[in-house]
C-alpha positions in Angstrom: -1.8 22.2 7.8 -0.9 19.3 5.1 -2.2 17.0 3.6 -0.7 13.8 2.7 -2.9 10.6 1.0 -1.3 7.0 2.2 -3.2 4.7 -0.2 -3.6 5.4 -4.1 -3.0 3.3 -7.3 -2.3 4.1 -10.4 -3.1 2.6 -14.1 0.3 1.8 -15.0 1.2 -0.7 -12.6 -2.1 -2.0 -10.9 -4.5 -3.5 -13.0 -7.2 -2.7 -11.5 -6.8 1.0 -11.3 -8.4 3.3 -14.7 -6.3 6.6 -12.9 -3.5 7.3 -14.9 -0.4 9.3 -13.1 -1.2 12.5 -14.7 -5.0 12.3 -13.9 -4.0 11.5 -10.1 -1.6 14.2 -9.0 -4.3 16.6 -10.8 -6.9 15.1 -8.4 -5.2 15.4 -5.1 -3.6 19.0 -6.4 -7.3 20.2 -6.6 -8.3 18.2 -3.3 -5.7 19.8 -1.6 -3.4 17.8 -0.7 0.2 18.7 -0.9 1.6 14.8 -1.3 0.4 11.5 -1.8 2.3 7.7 -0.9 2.1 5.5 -4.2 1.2 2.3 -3.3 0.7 0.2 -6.4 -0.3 -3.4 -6.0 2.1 -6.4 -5.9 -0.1 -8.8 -6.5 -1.4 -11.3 -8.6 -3.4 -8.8 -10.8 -0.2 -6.9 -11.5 1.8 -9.2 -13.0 -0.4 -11.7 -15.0 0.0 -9.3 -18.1 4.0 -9.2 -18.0 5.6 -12.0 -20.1 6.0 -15.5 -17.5 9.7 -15.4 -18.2 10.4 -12.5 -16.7 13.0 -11.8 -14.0 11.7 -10.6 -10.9 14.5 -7.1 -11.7 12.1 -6.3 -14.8 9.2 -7.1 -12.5 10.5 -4.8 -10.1 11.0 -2.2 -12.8 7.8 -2.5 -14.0 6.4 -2.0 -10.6 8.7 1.3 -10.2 7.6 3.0 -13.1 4.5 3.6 -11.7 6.2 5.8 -8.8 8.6 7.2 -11.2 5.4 8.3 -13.9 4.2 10.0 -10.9 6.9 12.2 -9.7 7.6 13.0 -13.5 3.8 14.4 -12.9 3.8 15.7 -10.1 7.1 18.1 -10.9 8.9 20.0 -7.8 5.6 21.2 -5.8 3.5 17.9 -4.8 5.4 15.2 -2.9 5.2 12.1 -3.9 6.5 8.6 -1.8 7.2 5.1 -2.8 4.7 2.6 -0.7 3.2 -0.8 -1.7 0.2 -3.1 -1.2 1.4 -6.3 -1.3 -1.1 -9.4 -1.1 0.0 -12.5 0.0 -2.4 -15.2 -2.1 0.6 -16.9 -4.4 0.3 -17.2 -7.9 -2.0 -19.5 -9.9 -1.8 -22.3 -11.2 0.4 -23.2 -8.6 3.3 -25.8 -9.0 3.3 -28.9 -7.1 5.6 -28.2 -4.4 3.6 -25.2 -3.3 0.7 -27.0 -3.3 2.6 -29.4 -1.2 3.5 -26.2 1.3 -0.1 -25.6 1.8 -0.5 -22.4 -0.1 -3.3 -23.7 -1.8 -5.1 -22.2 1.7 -3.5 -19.6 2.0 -5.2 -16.2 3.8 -5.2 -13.4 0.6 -5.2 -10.5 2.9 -3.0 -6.9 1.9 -0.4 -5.1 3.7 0.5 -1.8 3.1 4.8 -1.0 3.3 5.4 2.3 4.6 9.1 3.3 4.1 9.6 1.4 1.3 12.8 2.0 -0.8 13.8 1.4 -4.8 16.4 -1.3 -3.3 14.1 -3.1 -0.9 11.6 -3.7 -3.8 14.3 -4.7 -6.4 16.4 -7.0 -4.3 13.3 -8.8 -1.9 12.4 -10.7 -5.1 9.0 -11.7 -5.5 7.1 -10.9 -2.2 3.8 -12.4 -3.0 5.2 -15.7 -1.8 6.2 -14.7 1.6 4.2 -15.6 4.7 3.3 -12.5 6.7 6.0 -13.7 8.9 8.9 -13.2 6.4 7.1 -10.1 4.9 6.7 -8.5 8.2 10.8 -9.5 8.9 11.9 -8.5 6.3 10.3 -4.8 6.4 10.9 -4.2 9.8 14.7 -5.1 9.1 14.3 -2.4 6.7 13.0 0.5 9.3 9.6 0.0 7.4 5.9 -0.3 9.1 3.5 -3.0 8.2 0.4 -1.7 8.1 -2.9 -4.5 7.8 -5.1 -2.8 4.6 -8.7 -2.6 5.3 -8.7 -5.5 8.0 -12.6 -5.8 8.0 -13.6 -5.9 4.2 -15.0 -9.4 3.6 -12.5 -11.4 2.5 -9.6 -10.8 4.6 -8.7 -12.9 7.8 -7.3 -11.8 10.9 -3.8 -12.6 11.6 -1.3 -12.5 14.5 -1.2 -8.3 15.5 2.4 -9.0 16.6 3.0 -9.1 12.9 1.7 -6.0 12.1 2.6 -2.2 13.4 -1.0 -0.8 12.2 -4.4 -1.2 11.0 -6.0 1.0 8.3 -8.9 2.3 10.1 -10.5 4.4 7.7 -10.3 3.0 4.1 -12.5 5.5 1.6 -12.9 3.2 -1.5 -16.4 3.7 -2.3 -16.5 0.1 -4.3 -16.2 -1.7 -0.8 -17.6 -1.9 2.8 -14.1 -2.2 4.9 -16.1 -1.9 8.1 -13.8 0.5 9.2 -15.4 0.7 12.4 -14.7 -2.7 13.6 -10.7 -1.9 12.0 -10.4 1.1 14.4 -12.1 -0.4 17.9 -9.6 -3.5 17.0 -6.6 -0.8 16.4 -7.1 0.6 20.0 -7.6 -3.0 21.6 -4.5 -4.1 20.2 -2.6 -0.6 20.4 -1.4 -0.2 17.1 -0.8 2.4 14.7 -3.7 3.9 13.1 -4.0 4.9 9.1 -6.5 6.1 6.9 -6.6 5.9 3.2 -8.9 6.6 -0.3 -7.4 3.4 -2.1 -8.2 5.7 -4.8 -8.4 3.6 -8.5 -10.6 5.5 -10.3 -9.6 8.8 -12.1 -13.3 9.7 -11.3 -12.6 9.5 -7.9 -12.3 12.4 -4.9 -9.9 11.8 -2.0 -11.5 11.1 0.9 -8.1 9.6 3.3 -5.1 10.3 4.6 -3.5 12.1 7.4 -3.4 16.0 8.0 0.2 17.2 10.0 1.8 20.3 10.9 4.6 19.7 9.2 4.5 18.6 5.5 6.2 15.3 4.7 8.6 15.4 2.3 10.0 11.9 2.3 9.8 8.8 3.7 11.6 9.8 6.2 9.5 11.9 7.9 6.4 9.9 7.1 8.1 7.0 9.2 8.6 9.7 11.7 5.3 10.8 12.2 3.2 7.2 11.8 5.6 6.2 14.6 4.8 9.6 17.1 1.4 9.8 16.5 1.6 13.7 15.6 -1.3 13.5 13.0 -4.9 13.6 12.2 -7.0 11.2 10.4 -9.1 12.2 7.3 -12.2 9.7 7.3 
């Protein structure tokens, strides 16, 4: 049996994680797990400490170097994917004509990107202004899943579940109550695909999410594989 974490961040990219890459892949290694899917922010948080004038293709970069410090940990023997956590509230200050667009309400709920590729993330530009409805598009274009992040935590708003292939059911981060009661009764009502994650951020932390499989994921792959099928066990 395998196990393989679906929500973690890392120092080097999200802000508001203390784990560096190192400390992480020796975390789950002791845990137990044999992989982990990096899913960094892109977010507001994650790019207010980059220079304004940057081009989304150093943004990009930026954000990649947090997956890339984590396979140059992890070596040949741990698995590690390329995910995201992407979170939809734009940018502030925000310039007139958004203002004008009516982002100034808009919903600042994450999505998790399962599938996700170097390419897609370099060449989408800057996702944070999507709606859901282009975000959800353009990954499912892609062969990605859309996955609602801890649907329940207080906060977030509901959304159209035609939008979204899952819910994260079980979200372990011990800094937040994600109701992930109410997030799994609404995953069966709307039959949707069900995932479970630490949203590890603190190098103090133990993994407490993810899936367990039969067969141990190697890429992404397989990981689309197996959310789609089913063939897995929650760890909550």
């Amino acid at each position: 049996m395998y196990r393989l974490e679906l929500h973690c961040h890392t120092r080097e990219v999200s802000a508001c994680s203390d784990c560096p890459a190192e400390r992480e892949i020796e975390i789950y290694r002791q845990a137990g797990y044999c992989g982990l899917v990096s899913t960094n922010h892109i977010n507001r948080g994650t790019y207010e400490k980059l220079p304004d004038d940057w081009s989304w293709e150093r943004k990009a970069e930026h954000f990649l170097s947090g997956f890339e410090a984590l396979k140059r940990a992890a070596g040949e023997d741990f698995d590690v994917l390329l995910g995201c956590e992407i979170n939809l509230s734009p940018v502030k200050p925000l310039p007139p004509e958004l203002q004008a667009e009516g982002w100034a309400g808009y919903v600042p709920n994450d999505y998790l990107i399962y599938g996700v590729t170097a390419d897609w993330i370099m060449n989408t530009g800057d996702m944070r202004y999507m709606t859901l409805e282009e975000l959800s598009r353009s990954a499912r274009e892609a062969g990605f899943l859309i996955v609602h992040a801890h649907p329940f935590r207080v906060g977030t708003v509901m959304q159209n579940p035609d939008l979204v292939d899952g819910y994260e059911v079980y979200n372990g981060n011990s800094w937040h109550d994600s109701h992930n009661d109410l997030a799994d009764a609404w995953a069966d009502l709307k039959g949707k695909i069900k995932t479970s994650g630490t949203d590890l951020h603190k190098a103090n932390d133990y993994p407490r999410g993810g899936i367990i499989t039969e067969t141990r994921i190697r890429d992404n792959a397989a990981l689309l594989e197996t959310l789609r099928s089913g063939n897995y066990t929650l760890i909550r």
